[in-house]
N, C-alpha and C positions, 0 to 999 in steps of 0.2 A: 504494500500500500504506500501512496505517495502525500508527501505531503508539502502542502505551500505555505512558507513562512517567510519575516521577514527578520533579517537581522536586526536588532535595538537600540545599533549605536550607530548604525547608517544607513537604515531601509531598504540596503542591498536585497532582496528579492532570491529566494535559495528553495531550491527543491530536496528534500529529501530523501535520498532513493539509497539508501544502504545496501538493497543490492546489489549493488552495482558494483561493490566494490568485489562479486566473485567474476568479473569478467577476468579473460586469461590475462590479461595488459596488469590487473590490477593485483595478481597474484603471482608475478614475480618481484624478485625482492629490491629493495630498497638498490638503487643504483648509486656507489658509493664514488666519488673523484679519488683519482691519485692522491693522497699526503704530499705535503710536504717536508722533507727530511732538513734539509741544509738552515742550521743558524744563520750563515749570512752566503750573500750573494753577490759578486763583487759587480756585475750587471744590474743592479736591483737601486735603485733612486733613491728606495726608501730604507734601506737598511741603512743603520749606524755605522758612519762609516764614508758614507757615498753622498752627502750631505750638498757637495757640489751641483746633482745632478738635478737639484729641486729650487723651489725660487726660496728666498731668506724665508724663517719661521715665524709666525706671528705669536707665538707663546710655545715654550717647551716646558714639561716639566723634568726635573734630571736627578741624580744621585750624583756619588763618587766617578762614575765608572764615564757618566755622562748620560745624554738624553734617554727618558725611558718611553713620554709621549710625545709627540710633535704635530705641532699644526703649519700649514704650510700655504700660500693660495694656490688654488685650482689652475694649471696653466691652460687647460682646457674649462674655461667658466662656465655654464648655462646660464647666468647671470651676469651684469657687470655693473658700474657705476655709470658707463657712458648713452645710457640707454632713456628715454622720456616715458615709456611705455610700461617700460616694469625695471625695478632698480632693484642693485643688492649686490653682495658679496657673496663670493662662494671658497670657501677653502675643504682642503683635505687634514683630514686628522688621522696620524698615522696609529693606529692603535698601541704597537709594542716595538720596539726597534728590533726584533725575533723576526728573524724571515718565513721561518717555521714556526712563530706563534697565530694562535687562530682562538677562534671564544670557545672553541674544545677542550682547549688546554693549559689557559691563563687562567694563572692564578688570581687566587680574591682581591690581593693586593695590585695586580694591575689591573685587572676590576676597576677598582678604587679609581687609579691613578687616572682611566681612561673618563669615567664620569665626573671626573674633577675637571678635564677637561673639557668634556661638553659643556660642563656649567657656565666654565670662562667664556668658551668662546660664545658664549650665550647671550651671558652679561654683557659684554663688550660689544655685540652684535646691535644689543637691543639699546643703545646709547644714543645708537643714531635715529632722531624722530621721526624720519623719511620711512624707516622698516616697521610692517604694521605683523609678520610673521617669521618665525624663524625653525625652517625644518632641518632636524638630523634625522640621519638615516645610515644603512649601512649595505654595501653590496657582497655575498661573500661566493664566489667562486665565479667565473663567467656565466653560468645559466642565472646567475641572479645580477648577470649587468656589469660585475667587475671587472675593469680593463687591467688593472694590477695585480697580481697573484700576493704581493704582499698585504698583509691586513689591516686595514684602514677605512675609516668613518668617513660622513661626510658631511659639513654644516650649509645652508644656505640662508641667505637672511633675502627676505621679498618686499618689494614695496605694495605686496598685495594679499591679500588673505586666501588662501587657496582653497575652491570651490569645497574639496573632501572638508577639511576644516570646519568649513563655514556651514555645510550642510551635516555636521555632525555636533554643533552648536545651536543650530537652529532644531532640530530634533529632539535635543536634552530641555531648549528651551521651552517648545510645546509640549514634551509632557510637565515640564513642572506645570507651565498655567493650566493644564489639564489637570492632574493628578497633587498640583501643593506636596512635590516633595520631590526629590535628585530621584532622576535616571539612574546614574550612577549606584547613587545609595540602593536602591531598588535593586538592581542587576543583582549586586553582593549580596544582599540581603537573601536572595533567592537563589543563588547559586549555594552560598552557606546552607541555607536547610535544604535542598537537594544532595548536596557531598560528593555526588560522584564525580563530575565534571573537575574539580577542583585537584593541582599540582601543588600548590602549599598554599597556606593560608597564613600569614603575618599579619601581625599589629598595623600594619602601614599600607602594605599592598595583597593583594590577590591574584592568585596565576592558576587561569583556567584555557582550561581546552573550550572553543563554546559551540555548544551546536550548532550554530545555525551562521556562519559565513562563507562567503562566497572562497575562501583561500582555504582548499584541503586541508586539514592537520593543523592549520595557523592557532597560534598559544597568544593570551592578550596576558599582560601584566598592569592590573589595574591600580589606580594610586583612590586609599580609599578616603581621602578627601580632597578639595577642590585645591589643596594647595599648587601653587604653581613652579615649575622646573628649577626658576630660580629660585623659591625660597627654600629649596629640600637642607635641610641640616646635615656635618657631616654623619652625626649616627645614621638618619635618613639613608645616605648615599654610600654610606658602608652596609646596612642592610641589604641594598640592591644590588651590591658587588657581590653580596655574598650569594643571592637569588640567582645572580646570571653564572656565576661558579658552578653553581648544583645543578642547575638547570640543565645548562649544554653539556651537562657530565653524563646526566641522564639522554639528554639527544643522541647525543656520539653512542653511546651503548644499544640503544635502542634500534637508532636508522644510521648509524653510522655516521661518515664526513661527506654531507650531501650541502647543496647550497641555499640560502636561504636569502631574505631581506629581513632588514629590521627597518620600522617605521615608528617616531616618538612623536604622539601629539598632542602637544601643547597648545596653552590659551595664547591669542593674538596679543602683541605687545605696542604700545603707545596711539592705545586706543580707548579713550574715555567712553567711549557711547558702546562701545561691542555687549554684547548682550549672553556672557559666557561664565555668569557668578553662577551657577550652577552644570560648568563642564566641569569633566578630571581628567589630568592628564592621565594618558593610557599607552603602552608600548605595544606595537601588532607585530610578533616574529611569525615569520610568511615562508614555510617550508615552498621549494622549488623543482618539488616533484614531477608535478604535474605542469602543463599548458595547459592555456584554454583553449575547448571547439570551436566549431564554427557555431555551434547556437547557444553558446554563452556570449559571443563574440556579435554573433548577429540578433540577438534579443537583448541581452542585458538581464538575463534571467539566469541562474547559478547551480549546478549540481552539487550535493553534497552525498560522498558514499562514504562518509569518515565516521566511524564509531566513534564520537566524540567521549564517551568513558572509558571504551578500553585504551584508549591512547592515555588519558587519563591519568589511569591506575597505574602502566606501567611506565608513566614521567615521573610519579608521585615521589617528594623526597619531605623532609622534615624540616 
């Protein structure tokens, strides 16, 4: 039996056909990329090291040994300052100066270090009054868009609010004046007394599998109050280093080193009138198993064959 639903935090449109996932396509296994073995790469821009091959850094953070995070601009921008139409910056944030570091296998502590950097580059972004949003995001292997095999973030600051955004504000905002109370707070609250869907549950945040979106397998990590990116505290943001540590330890066990995206979405910045005191920020990790058909492609309408609690159960860490 099928079923027509709609996702809650962006009206995406999803069918649910569980069966589907005994097609033969859907029952072989997880297709894993090469690792990467080698610490450094004497070809590699971004390794420690090779620091010539990049443009100067706009914040690093370092030790003894020398840099351990580095941000750098995008020599390739989708963005620039020269533009009247849409303005911004765009840099790259190298995540770990490890050639062979990936979110598999960094530690909590550089965790830490890399969240510390999006916070800066955050702040700093949003200085400028002209930038009304500012997205990170992450590409990791070429099927999810990565042109560099080394691992590394990426920040963009817009002089525009981006539609996804804007219609996932505008949907928290009509059910409050519906309902007099958070979307948000609701989701948890309901996912809480359900249980199964649920990867861990902290004081701060929530990491579920959720049934009903358009991205097979995708884990949201939700922030459970309205606080915004910038105010997170360091306990705050040592908790979540510690979530993305366990996390991806459990991914890599599970489906191996496959590729993925990360998407963080934040409330719009140097905007008095925005209408988002009751959004939360939320992280969407978008497993890249799968492509879409042609009639996902050609409708705008979504299959879902993902057991969203057995995946679940077997993410689940403490």
């Amino acid at each position: 039996m099928r079923e027509l639903r709609r996702d809650p935090i962006t009206n995406d449109i999803v069918v649910l056909a569980k069966n589907r996932s005994k097609r033969p396509m859907d029952r072989v296994k997880y297709q894993t990329d090469k690792e990467i073995k080698e610490e450094y790469k004497e070809d590699c821009p971004f390794c420690r090291g090779n620091e010539k091959h990049t443009e100067n850094p706009t914040f690093e953070i370092k030790d003894k040994d020398g840099w351990l995070v580095r941000s750098v601009y995008n020599k390739y921008p989708i963005v620039d300052s020269l533009s009247d139409e849409i303005y911004g910056e765009h840099e790259v944030i190298i995540d770990t100066n490890r050639h062979n570091g990936s979110f598999y296998n960094m530690s909590e502590k550089e965790f830490l270090y890399l969240l510390k950097m999006y916070q800066h580059r955050y702040e700093y972004m949003a200085k400028n009054e002209k930038i009304k949003y500012i997205s990170i995001f992450k590409n990791f292997l070429r099927r999810a868009g990565a042109s560099l095999l080394h691992p590394h973030s990426q920040i963009i600051s817009l002089s525009i609010v981006p539609p996804e955004i804007e219609n996932e504000i505008s949907i928290s905002e009509k059910y409050y004046n519906k309902y007099k109370k958070s979307l948000y707070e609701a989701i948890i609250a309901d996912e809480i007394k359900y249980k199964n869907r649920i990867i861990h549950n902290h004081r701060d945040y929530l990491v579920i599998v959720p049934e009903i979106t358009k991205y097979g397998g995708e884990i949201r990590v939700l922030f459970k109050s309205n606080k915004r990116f910038e105010e997170l505290k360091e306990r705050e943001l040592e908790e979540l280093a510690k979530i993305f540590k366990n996390l991806f330890k459990k991914i890599y066990d599970v489906q191996g080193y496959n590729p993925f995206n990360i998407c963080i979405h934040t409330h719009p910045v140097n905007n008095s009138e925005s209408k988002d005191s009751h959004f939360h920020t939320h992280i969407h990790i978008i497993p890249r198993r799968y492509s879409f058909g042609g009639f996902e492609l050609g409708t705008d309408v979504y299959v879902s064959s993902i057991n969203s609690d057995k995946l679940a159960k077997k993410l689940r860490f403490d």
